[in-house]
VOSEDREN-358292 format. One record per atom (N, C-alpha, C): y, z, x. Coordinates in steps of 0.2 Angstrom, whole numbers, padded with zeros to 4 digits, always signed. Last residue first. Layout:
N
YZX
...
//
This chain:
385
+0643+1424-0566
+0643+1430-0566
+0638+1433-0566
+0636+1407-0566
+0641+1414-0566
+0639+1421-0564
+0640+1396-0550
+0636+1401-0557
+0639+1405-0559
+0643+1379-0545
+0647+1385-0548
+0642+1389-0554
+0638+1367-0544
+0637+1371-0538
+0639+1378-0541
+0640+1358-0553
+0635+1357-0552
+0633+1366-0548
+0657+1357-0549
+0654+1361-0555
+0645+1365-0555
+0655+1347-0541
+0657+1357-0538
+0655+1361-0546
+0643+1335-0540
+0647+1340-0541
+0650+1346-0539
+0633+1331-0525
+0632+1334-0532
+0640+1335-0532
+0633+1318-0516
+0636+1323-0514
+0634+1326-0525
+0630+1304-0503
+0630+1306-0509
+0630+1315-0510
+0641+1304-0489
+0634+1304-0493
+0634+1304-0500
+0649+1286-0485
+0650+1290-0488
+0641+1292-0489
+0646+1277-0471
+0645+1274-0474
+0645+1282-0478
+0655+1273-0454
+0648+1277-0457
+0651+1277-0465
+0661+1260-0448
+0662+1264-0452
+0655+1266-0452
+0648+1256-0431
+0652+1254-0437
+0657+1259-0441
+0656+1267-0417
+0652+1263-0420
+0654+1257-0426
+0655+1274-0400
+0658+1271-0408
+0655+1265-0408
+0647+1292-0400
+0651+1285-0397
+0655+1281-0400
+0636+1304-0397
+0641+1300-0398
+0641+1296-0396
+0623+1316-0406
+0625+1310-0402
+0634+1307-0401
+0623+1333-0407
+0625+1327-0408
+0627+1320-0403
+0615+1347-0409
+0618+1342-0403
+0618+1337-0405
+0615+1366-0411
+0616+1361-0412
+0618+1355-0405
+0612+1379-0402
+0610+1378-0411
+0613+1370-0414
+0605+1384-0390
+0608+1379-0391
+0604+1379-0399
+0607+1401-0385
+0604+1397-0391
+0609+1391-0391
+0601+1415-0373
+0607+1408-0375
+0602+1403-0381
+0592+1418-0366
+0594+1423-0373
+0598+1420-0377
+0594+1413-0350
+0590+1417-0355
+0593+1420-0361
+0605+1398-0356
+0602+1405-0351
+0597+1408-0354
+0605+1381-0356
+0605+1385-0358
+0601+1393-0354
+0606+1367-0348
+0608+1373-0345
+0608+1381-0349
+0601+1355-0353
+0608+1358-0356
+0609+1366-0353
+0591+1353-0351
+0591+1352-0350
+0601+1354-0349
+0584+1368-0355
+0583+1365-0347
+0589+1361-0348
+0584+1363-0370
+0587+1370-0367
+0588+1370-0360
+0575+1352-0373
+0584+1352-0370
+0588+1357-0370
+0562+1360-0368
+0566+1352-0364
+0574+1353-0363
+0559+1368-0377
+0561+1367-0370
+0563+1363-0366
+0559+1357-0387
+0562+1364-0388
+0567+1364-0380
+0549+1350-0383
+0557+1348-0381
+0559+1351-0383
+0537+1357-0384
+0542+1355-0379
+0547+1354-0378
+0539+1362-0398
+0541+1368-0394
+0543+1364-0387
+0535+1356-0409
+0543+1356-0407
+0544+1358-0400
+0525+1362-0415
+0525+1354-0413
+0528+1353-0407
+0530+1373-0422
+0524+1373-0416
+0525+1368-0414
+0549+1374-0427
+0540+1373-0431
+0537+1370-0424
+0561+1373-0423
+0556+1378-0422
+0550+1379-0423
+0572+1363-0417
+0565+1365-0424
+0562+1370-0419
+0578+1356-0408
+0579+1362-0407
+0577+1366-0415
+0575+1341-0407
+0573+1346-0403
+0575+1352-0404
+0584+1336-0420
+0576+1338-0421
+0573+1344-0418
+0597+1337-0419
+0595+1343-0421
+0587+1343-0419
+0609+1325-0420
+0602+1326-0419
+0597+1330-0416
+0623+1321-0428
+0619+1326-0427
+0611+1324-0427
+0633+1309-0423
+0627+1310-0427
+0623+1316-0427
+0650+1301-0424
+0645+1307-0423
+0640+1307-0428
+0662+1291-0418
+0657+1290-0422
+0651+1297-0417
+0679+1293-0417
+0672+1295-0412
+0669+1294-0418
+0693+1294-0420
+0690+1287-0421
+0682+1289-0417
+0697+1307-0418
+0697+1302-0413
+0695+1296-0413
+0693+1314-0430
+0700+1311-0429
+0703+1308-0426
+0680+1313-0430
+0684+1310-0435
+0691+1308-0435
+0679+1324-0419
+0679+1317-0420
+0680+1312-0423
+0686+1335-0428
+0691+1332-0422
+0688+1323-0422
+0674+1337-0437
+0681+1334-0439
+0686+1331-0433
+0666+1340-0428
+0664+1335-0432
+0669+1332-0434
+0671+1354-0424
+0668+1345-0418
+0669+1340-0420
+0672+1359-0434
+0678+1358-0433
+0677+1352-0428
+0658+1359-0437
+0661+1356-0440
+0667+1354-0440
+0654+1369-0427
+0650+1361-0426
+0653+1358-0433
+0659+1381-0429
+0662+1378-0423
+0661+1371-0424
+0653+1384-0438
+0661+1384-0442
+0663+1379-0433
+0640+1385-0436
+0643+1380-0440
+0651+1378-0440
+0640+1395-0427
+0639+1388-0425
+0640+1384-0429
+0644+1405-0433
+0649+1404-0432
+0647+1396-0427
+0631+1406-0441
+0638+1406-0445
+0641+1402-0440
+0621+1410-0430
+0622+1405-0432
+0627+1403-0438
+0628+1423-0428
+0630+1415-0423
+0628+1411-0426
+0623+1430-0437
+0632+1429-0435
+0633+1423-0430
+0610+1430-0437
+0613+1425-0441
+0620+1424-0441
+0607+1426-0417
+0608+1431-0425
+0610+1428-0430
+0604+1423-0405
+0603+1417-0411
+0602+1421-0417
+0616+1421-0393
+0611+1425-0395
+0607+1417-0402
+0626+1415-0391
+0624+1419-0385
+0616+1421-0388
+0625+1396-0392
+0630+1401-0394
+0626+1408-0391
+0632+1380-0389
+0626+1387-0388
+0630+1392-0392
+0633+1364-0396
+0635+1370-0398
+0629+1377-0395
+0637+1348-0388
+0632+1352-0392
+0635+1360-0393
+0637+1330-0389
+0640+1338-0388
+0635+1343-0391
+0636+1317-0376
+0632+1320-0384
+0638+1328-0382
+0636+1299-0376
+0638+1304-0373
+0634+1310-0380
+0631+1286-0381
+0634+1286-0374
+0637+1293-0373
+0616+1280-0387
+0620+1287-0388
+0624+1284-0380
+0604+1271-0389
+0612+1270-0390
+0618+1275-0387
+0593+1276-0393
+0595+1275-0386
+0600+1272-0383
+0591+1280-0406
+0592+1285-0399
+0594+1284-0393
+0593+1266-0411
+0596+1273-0412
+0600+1277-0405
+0582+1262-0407
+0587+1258-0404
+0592+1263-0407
+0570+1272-0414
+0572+1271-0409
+0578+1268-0405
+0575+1270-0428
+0578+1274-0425
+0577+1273-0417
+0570+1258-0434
+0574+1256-0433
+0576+1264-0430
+0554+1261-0428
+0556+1254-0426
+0564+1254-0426
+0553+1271-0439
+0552+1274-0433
+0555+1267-0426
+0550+1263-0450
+0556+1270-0448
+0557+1269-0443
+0542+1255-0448
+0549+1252-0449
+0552+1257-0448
+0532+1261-0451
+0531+1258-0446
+0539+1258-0445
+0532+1264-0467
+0533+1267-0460
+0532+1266-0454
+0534+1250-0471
+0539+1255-0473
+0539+1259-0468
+0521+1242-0467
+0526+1242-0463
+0534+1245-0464
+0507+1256-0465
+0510+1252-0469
+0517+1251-0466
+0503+1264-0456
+0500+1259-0456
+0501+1255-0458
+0503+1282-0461
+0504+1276-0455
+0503+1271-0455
+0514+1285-0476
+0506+1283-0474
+0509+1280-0467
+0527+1287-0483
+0522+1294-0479
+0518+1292-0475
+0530+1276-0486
+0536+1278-0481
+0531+1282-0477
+0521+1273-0498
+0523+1271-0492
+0525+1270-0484
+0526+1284-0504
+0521+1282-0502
+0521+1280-0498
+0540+1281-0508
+0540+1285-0505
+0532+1285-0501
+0542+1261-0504
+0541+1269-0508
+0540+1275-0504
+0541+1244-0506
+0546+1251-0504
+0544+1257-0506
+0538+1234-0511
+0536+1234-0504
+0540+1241-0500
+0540+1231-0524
+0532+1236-0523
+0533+1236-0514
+0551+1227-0528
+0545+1221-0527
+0540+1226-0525
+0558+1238-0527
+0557+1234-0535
+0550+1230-0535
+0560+1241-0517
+0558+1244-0519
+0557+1239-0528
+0568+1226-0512
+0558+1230-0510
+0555+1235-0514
+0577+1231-0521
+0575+1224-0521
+0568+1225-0518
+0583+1241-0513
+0583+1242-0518
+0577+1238-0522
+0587+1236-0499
+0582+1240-0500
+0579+1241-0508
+0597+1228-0504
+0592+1224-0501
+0585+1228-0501
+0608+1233-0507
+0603+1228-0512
+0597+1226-0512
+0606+1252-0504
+0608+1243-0506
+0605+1239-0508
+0597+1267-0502
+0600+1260-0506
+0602+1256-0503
+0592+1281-0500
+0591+1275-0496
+0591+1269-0501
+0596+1298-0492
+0596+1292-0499
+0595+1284-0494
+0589+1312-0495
+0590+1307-0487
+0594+1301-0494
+0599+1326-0505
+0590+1322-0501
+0593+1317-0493
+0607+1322-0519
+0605+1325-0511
+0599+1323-0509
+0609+1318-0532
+0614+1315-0526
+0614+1319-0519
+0601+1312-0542
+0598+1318-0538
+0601+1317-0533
+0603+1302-0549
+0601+1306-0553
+0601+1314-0548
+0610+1293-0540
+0615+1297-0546
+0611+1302-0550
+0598+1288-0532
+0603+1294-0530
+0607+1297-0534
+0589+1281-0542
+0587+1289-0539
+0593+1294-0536
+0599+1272-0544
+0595+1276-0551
+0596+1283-0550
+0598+1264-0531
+0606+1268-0536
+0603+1275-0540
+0586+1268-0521
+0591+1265-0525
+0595+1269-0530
+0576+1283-0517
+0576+1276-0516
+0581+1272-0521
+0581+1297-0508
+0580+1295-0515
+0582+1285-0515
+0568+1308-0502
+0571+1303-0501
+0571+1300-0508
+0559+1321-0499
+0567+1321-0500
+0573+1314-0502
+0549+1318-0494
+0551+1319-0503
+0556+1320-0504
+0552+1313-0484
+0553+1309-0489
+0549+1310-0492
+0554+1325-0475
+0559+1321-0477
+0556+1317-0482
+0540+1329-0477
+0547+1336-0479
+0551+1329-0483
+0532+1325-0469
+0532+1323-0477
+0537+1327-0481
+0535+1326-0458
+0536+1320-0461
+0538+1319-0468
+0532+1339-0458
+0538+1339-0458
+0539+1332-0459
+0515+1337-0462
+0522+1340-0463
+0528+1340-0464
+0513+1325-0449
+0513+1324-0456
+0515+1327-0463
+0521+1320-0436
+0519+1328-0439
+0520+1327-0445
+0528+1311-0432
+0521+1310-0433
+0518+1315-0435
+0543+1315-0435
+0540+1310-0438
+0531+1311-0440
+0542+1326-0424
+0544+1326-0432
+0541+1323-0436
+0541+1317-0415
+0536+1322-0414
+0538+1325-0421
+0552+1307-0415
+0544+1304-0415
+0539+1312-0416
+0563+1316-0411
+0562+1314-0418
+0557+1311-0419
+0557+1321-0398
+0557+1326-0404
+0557+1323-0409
+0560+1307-0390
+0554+1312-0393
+0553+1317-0396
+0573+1306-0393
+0567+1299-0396
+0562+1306-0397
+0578+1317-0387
+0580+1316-0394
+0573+1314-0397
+0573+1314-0372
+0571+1320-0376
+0574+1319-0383
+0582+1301-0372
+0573+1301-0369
+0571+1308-0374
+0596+1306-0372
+0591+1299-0376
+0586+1301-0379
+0594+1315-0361
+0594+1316-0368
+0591+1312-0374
+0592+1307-0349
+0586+1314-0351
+0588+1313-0358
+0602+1298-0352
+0598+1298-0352
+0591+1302-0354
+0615+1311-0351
+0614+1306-0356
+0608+1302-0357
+0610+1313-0336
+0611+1318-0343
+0610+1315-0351
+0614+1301-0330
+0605+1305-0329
+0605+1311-0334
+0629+1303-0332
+0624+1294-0334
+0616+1298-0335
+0640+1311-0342
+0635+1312-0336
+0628+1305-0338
+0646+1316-0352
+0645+1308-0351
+0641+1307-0346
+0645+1330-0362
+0644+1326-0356
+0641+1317-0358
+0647+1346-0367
+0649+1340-0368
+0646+1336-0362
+0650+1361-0376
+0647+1358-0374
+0647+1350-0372
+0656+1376-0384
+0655+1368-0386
+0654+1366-0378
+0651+1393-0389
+0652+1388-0385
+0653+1380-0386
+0653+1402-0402
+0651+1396-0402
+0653+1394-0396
+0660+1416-0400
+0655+1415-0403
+0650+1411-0402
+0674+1411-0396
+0671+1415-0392
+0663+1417-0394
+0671+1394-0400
+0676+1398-0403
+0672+1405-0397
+0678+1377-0397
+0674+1382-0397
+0679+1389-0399
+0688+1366-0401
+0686+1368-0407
+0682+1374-0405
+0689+1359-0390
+0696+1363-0388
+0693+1367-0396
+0678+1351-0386
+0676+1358-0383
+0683+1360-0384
+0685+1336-0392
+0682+1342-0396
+0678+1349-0394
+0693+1336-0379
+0699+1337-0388
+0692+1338-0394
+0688+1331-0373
+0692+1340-0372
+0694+1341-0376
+0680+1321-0378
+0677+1326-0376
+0681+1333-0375
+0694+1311-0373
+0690+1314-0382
+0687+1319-0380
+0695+1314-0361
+0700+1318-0364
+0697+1317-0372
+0684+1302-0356
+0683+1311-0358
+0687+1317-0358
+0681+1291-0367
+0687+1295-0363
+0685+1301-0363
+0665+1283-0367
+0670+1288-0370
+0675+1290-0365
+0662+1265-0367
+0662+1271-0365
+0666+1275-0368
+0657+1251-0374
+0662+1253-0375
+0660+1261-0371
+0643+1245-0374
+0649+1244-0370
+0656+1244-0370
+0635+1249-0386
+0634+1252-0378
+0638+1250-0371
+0641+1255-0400
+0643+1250-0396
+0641+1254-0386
+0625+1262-0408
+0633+1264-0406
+0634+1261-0402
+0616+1262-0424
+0617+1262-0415
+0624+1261-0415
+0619+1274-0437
+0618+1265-0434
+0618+1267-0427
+0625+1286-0443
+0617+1285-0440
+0614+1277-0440
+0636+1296-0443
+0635+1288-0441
+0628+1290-0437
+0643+1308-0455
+0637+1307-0448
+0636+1300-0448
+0659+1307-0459
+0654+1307-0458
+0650+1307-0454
+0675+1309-0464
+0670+1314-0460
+0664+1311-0462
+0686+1310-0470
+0682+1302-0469
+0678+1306-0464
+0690+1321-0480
+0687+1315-0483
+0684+1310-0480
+0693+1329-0468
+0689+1329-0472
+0686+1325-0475
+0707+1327-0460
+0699+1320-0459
+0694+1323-0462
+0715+1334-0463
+0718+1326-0466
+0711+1323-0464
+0712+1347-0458
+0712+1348-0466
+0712+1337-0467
+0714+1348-0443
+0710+1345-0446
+0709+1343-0455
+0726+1355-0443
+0726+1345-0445
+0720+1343-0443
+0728+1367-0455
+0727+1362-0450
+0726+1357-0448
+0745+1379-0457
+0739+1372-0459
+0735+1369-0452
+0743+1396-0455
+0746+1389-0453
+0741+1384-0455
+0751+1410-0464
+0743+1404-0463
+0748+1398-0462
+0759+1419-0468
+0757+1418-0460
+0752+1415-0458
+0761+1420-0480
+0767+1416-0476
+0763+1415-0467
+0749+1420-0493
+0752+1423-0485
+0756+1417-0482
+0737+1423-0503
+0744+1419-0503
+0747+1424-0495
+0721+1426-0500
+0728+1428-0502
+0732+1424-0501
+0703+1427-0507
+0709+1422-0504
+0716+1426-0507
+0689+1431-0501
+0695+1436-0504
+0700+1428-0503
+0671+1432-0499
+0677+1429-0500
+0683+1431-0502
+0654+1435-0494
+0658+1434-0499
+0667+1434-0496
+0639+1425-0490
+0645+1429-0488
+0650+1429-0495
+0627+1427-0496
+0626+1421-0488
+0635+1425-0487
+0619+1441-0504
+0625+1435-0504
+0623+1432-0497
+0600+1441-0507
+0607+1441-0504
+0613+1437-0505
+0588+1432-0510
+0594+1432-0515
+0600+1434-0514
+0589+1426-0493
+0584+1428-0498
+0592+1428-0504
+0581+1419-0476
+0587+1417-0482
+0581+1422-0487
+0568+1423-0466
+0571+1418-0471
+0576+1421-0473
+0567+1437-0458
+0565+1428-0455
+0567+1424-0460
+0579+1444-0466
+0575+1444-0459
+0574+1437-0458
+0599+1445-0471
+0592+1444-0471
+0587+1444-0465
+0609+1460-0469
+0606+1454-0466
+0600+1452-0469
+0617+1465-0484
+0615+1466-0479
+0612+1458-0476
+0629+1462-0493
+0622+1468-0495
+0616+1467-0489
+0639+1454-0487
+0640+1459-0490
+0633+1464-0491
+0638+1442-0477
+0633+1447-0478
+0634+1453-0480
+0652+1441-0471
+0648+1438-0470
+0643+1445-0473
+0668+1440-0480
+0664+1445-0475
+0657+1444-0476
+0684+1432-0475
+0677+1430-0474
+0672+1437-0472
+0699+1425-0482
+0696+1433-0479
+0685+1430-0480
+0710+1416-0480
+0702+1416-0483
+0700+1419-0479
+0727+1413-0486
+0722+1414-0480
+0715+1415-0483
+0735+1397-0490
+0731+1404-0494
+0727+1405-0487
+0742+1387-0492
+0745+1394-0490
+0743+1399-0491
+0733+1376-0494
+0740+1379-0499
+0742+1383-0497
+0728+1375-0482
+0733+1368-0484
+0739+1370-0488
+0720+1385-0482
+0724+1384-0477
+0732+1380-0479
+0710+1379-0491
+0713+1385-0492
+0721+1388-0489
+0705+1370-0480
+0707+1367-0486
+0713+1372-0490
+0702+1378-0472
+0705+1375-0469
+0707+1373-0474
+0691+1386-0479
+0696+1391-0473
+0700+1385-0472
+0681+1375-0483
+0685+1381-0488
+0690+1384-0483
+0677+1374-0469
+0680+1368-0473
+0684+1374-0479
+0669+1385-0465
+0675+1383-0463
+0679+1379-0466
+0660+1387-0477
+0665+1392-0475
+0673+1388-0472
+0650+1374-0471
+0656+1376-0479
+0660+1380-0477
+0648+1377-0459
+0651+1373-0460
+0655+1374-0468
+0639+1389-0464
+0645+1389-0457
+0649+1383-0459
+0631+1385-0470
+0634+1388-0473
+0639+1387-0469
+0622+1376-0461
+0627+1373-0463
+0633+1376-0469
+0617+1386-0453
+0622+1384-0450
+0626+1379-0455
+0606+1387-0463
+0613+1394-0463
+0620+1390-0459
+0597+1379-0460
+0601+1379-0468
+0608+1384-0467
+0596+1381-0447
+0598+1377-0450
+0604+1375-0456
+0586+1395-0450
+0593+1393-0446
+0596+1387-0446
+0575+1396-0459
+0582+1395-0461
+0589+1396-0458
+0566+1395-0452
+0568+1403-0450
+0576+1402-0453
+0559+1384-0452
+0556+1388-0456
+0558+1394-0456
+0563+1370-0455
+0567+1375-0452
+0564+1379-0455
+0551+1361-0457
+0557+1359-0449
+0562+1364-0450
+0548+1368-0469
+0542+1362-0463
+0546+1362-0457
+0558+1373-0477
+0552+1376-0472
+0548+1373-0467
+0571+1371-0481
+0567+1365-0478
+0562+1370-0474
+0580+1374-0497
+0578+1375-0488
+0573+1370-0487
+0581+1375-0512
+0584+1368-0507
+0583+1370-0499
+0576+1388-0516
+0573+1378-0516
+0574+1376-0516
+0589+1396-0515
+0582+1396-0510
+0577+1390-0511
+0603+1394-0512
+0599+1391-0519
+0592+1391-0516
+0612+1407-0506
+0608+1399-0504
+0604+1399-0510
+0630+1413-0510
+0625+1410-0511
+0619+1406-0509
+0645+1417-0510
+0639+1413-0507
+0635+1413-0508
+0658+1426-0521
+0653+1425-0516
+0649+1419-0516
+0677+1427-0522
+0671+1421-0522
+0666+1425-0519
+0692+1431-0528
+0686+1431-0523
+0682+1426-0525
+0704+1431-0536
+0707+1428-0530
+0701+1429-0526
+0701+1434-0548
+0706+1431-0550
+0707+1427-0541
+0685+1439-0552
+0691+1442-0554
+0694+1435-0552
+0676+1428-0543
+0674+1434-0544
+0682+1437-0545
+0664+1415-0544
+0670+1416-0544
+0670+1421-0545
+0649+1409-0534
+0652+1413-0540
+0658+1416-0537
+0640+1396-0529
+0646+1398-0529
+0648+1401-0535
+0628+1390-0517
+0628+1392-0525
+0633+1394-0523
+0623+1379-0508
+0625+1381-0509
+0628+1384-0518
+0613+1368-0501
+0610+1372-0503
+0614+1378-0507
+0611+1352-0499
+0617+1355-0501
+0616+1364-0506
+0605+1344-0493
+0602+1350-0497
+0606+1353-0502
+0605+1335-0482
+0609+1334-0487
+0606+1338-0492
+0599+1337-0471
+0593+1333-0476
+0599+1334-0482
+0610+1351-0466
+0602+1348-0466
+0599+1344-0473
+0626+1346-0469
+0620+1351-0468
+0612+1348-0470
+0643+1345-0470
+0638+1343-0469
+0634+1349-0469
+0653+1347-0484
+0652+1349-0476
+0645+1347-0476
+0657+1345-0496
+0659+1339-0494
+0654+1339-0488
+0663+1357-0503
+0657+1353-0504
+0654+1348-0501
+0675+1359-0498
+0669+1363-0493
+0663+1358-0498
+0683+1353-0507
+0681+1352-0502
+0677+1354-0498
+0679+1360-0517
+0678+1354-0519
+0678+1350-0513
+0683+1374-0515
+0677+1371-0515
+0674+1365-0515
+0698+1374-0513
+0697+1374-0507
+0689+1373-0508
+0701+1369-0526
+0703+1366-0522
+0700+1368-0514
+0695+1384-0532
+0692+1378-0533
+0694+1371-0529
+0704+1392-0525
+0696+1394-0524
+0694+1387-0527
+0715+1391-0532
+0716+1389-0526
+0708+1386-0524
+0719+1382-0546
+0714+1388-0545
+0711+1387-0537
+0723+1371-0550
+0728+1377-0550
+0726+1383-0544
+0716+1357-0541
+0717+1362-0546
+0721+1368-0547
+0727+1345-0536
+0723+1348-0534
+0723+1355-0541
+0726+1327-0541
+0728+1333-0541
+0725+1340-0541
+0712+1318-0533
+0716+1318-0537
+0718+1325-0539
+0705+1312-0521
+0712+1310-0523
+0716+1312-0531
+0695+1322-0523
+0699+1322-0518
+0706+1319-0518
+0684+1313-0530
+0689+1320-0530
+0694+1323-0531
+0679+1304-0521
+0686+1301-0524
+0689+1308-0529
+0669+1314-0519
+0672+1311-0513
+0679+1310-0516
+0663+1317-0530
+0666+1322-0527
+0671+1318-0521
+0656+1304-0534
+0664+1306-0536
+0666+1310-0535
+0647+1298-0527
+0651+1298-0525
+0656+1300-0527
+0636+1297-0539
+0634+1300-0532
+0640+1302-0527
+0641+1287-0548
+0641+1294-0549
+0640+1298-0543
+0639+1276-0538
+0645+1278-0539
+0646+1286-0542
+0630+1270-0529
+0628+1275-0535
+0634+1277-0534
+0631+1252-0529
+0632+1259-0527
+0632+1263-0531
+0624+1239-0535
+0619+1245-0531
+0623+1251-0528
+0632+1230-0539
+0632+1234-0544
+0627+1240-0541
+0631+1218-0532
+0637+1223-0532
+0636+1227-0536
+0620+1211-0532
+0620+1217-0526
+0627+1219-0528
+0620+1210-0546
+0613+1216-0543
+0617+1218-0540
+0627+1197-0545
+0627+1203-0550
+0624+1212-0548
+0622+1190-0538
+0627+1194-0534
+0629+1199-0539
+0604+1189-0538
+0610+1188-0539
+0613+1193-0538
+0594+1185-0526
+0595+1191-0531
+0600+1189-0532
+0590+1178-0515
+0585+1177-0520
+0587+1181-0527
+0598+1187-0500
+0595+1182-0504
+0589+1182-0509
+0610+1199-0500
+0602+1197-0503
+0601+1192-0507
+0619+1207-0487
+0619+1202-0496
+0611+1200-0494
+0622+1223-0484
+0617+1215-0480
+0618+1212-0488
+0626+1235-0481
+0628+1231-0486
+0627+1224-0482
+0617+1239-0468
+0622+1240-0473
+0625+1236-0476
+0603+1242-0462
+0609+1240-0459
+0612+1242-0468
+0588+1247-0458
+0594+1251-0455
+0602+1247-0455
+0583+1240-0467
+0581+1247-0467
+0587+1251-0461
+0583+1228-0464
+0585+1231-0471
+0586+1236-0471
+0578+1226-0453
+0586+1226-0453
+0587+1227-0459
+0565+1230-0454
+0569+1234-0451
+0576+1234-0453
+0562+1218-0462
+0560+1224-0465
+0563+1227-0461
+0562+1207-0451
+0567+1208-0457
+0568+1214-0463
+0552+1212-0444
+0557+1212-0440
+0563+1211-0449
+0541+1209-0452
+0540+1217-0450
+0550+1219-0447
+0544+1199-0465
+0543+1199-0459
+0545+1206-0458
+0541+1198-0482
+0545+1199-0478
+0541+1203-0472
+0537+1189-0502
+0536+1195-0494
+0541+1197-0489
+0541+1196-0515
+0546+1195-0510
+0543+1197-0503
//
């Protein structure tokens, strides 16, 4: 099944494209539905066991390359500890597992809000056996106490859990953002996590410009290229088998990969039109963005980087709330050699201080629906004792 360089992009970055030549059998049958039954979870009655209602949706939180690094032990009748499953990190693009940890931050929260629903407070003591140094290690990530209390208020972030996604399609460049949306998500900073925002037309720009080039300086760094697509799981098959990574389905893709015109190999090599086609359908990406937020926080200890999560995912949910299509685009603030100018770049550009850590930055705007990740089990995630 040959195919033009320009019809290979729109495969690669569009969404439920019907396919010519295949039968309608095929293309309705390409979603890895196994991959997605933590999601439909969700609608069904909550479990007795608060701890487990409130994990089933903290499973759900974002985090780097979808790794979903989290280990989870039940402890007596009302705790829990953390855990990172240390070979799900990402050394190449986060080699001081700040990344990985922010997206602890974001579980924790989610569990804190969903916990909240039933009337349970969730007591949070970050690093019971001590701080890790330059990596994550066997340590707990934090441990957990839940109590029944009259004095936990619900919160209305808990209702856009389930449609919370990162939108990674270009985003309508003729519709603008209200910038009472933007108040309504710097209303989530917390004294730890600053929030951050602008529609500024020369800000918005520089950033575009600085994103493109960190995520082209990622890409072309063989490395951290080669991080993300071993991480990549091609068609239904791959994802239900392995519902984390980058995933890359539908009929259409699924269909090249069948015909040999799709692989991870070929995704890795320059030259070939799989990875040509990355880099083709992100740029109109980047340069979509009508507005970005972003998270400093004062230092970059692993207390902030927790509480840059717990701040970067209540963002993530407000915008979910406002009909805002969000995309996390993190590359420039990698810490692997490569990285270092635009490191510098969007720290300049965002007005960061000395000693100040921008730990997160997200595109906005509106767009298509974002499209469910795949997602392991909570059982999957639960060790014992």
């Amino acid at each position: 099944m040959a195919m033009s360089r320009r019809t290979f992009i729109k495969a690669v970055g569009g969404t439920g494209l019907a396919l010519v030549g295949v039968g309608g059998t095929f293309a309705a049958t390409r979603t890895p539905q196994r991959a997605l039954l933590p999601w439909e979870e969700l609608d069904n009655a909550p479990p007795a066991d608060v701890r487990l209602d409130a994990f089933r949706h903290a499973i759900l939180a974002p985090n780097p390359h979808n790794r979903q690094p989290w280990l989870i032990r039940l402890a007596g009748l009302d705790q829990a500890v953390i855990f990172c499953d240390l070979d799900r990190r990402l050394p190449q693009t986060d080699p001081f597992d700040r990344q990985i940890l922010i997206g602890f931050g974001c579980l924790l929260e989610i569990a804190r809000i969903a916990a909240a629903q039933r009337g349970f407070g969730m007591e949070i003591t970050p690093f019971p056996e001590g701080l890790p140094a330059e990596r994550l290690d066997h340590r707990p990530i934090a441990s957990l106490r839940f109590a029944a209390t009259g004095a936990v208020t619900k919160d209305p972030l808990f209702a856009a859990i389930p449609n919370r996604h990162s939108n990674k399609a270009p985003f309508d460049t003729a519709r603008p953002i209200e910038r009472s949306v933007l108040d309504a998500l710097t209303a989530h900073a917390s004294p730890q996590a600053e929030i951050g925002t602008s529609l500024d037309a020369a800000v918005v720009q520089r950033l575009r410009t600085v994103t493109w080039d960190a995520w082209n300086t990622e890409f072309a760094t063989q490395r951290t290229w080669q991080e993300s697509v071993d991480l990549m799981r091609i068609g239904k098959n791959e994802i239900d088998r392995n519902p984390d990574g980058i995933s890359i389905g539908g009929p259409l893709l699924e269909a090249l990969a069948m015909a040999g015109q799709l692989s991870r190999e070929q995704l890795a090599h320059p030259g070939t039109m799989a990875y040509s086609a990355s880099a083709d359908r992100y740029r109109p990406i980047m340069a979509s963005s009508m507005g970005y937020a972003w998270i400093t926080t004062p230092g970059n200890s692993r207390a902030d980087q927790l509480a840059a999560g717990r701040a970067f995912v209540r963002m993530n949910l407000e915008a979910t709330r406002q009909s805002l299509a969000f995309h996390p685009v993190s590359q420039a603030l990698q810490e692997f050699p490569e990285m270092a100018k635009s490191f510098a770049e969007v720290h300049a550009t965002l007005g960061a201080h000395h000693g100040e850590r921008v730990q997160m930055l997200a595109r906005l705007g509106y767009g298509s629906l974002a499209a469910k990740t795949p997602r392991w089990p909570l059982a999957s995630r639960l060790i014992g004792a």
